[in-house]
C-alpha positions in Angstrom: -40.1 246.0 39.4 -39.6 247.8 36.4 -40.9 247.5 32.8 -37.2 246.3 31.7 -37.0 244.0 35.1 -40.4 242.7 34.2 -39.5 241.6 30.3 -36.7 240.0 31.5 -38.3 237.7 33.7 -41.1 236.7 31.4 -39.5 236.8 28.0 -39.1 232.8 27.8 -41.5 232.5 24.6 -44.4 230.5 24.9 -45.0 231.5 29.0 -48.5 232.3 29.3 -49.2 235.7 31.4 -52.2 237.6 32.8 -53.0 240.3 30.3 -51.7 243.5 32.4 -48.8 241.5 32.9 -47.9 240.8 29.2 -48.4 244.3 28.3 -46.1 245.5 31.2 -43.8 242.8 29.4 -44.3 244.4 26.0 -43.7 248.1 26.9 -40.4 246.9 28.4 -39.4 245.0 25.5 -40.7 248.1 23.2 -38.7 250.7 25.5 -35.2 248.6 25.2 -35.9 248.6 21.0 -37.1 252.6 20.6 -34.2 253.4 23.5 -31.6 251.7 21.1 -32.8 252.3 17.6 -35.2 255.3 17.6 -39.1 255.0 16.7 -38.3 254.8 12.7 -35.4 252.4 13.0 -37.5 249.9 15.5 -39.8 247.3 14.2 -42.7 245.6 15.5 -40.5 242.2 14.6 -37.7 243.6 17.0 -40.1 244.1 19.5 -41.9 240.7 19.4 -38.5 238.9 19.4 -37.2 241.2 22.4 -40.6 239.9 24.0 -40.5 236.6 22.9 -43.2 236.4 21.6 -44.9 236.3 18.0 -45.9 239.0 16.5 -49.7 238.2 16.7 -49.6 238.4 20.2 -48.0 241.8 20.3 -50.9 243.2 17.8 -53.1 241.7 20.2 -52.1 243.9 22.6 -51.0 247.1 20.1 -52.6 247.3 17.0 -49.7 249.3 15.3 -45.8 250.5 16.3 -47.1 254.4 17.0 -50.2 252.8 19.8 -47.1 251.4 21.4 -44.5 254.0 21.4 -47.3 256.2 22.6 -48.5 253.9 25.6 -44.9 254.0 26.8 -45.2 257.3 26.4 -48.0 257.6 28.3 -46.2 255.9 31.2 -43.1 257.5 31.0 -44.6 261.0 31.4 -46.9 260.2 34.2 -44.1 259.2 36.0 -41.8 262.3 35.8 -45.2 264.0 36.7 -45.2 261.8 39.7 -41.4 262.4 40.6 -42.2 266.2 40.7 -45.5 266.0 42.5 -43.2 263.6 45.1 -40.7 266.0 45.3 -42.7 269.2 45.9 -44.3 267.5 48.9 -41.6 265.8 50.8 -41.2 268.9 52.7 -41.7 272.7 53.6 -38.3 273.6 53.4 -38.3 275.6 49.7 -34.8 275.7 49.8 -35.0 271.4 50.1 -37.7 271.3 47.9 -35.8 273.0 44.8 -33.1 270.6 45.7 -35.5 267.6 45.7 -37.3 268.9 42.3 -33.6 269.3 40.5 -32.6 265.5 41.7 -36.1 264.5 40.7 -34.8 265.4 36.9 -31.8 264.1 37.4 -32.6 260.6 38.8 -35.1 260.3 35.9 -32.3 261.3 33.0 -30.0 258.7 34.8 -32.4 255.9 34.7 -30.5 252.7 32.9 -33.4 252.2 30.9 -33.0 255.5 28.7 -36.6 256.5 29.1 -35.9 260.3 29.1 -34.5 259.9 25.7 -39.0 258.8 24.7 -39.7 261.8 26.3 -37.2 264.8 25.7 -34.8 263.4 23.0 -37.6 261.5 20.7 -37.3 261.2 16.5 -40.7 261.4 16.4 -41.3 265.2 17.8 -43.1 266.1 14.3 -46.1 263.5 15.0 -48.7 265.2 16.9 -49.6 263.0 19.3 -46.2 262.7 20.7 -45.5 266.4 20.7 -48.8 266.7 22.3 -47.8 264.7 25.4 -43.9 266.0 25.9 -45.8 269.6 26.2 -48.5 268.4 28.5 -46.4 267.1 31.3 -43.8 269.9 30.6 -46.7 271.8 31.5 -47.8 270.3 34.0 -44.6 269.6 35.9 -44.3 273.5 35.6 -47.9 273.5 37.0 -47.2 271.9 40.1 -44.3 274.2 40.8 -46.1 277.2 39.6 -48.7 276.7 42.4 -45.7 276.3 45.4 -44.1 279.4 44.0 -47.7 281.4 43.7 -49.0 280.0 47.4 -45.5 281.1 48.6 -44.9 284.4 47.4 -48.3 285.5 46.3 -47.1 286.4 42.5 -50.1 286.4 40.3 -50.6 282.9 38.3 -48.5 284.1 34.7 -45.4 285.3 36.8 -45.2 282.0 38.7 -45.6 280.0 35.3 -43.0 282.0 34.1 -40.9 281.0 37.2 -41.5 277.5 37.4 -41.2 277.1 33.6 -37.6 278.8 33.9 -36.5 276.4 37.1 -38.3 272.9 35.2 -36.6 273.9 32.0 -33.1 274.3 33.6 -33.8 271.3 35.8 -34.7 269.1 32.8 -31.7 270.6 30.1 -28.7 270.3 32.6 -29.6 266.9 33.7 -29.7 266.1 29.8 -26.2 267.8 29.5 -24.7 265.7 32.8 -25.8 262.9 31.7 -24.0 262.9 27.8 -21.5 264.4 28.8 -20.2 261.9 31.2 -19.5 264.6 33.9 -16.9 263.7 36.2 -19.3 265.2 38.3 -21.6 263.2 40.8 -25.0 263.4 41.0 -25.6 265.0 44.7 -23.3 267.4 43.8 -24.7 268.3 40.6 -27.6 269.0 42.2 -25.9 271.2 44.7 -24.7 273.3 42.4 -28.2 273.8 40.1 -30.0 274.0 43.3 -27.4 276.9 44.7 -28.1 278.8 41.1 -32.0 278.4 41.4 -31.7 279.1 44.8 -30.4 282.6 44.9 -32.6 283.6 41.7 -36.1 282.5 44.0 -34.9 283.1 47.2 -35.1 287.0 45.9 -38.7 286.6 46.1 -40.0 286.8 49.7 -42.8 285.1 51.0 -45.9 285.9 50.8 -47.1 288.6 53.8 -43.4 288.9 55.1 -41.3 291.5 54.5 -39.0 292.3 51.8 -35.1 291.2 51.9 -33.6 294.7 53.2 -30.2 295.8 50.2 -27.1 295.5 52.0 
């Protein structure tokens, strides 16, 4: 169940919840404000009412509005980590796993509860703290597919950064660009198409200890 899925079945004020659950119940209520109204617009009122619950109990949990955009943010960025990670490893194939790393973007842009928008698209990209987390999992998404690319092809560490920041960039800005532009375009095939671009740029690269693709 999700965040959202979980606020809407406890939000009847007054219902008494474990603690973990309340705060799962909080962050979904705070991600449908900050989704719709942007950190500076959204107030810890909105929230609480969202939540149903008084505002006392929402400082009980968060001490201010930033401690609880950040702890979504938290959780939003671990799980695009996650969907990367899951994607890498589903299979050997490289061709299927670029495939399964593009719709790994692309299933988390398209997800009805707008979290992307916390992550890539936030008004709050001048506070530290939050730039300090988009760049960490950017970083480390490109991390986990800098180490396929470097086991596969034997580049040196820099060059398959280089590469995977290239293919996670891409991955991340087109999804982005599908997504508000209402393409007429469906998802798988999307995908297709960004994984047939990526494709023939790292496919050039052979791998590691076999030989070279011969000019034709």
């Amino acid at each position: 169940m999700s965040a959202i899925e979980q606020t809407e079945a406890a939000r009847p004020r007054g219902t008494r919840l474990p603690r973990r659950a309340r705060r799962n119940q909080l962050l979904g209520a705070a991600q449908e404000v900050f989704v719709a109204q942007g950190y500076h617009s959204a107030a810890m009122d909105d929230i609480a009412e969202r939540a149903g619950v008084s505002k006392p109990v929402l400082y009980q949990h968060f001490p201010g509005k930033l401690e609880l955009y950040l702890a979504l943010l938290d959780q939003h960025c671990e799980s695009l980590l996650q969907s990367v990670r899951t994607a890498l490893e589903s299979t050997t194939d490289n061709k299927q796993r670029v495939a399964a790393t593009m719709d790994a973007y692309f299933a988390y842009v398209e997800d009805p509860g707008g979290a992307f928008r916390l992550v890539f698209e936030s008004d709050l990209t001048n506070e530290p703290a939050v730039r300090e987390r988009v760049d960490k999992v950017s970083l480390e998404c490109a991390e986990a597919i800098s180490a396929v690319i470097a086991e596969d092809t034997g580049l040196s560490r820099n060059e398959s950064m280089l590469l995977a920041v290239g293919l996670g960039g891409v991955s991340q800005v087109v999804a982005r660009y599908w997504l508000s532009s209402d393409s007429q375009v469906p998802r798988d095939t999307a995908v297709q198409l960004l994984t047939s671009l990526a494709w023939r740029g790292i496919a050039g690269f052979p791998l590691h200890g076999s030989e070279p693709p011969q000019p034709h």
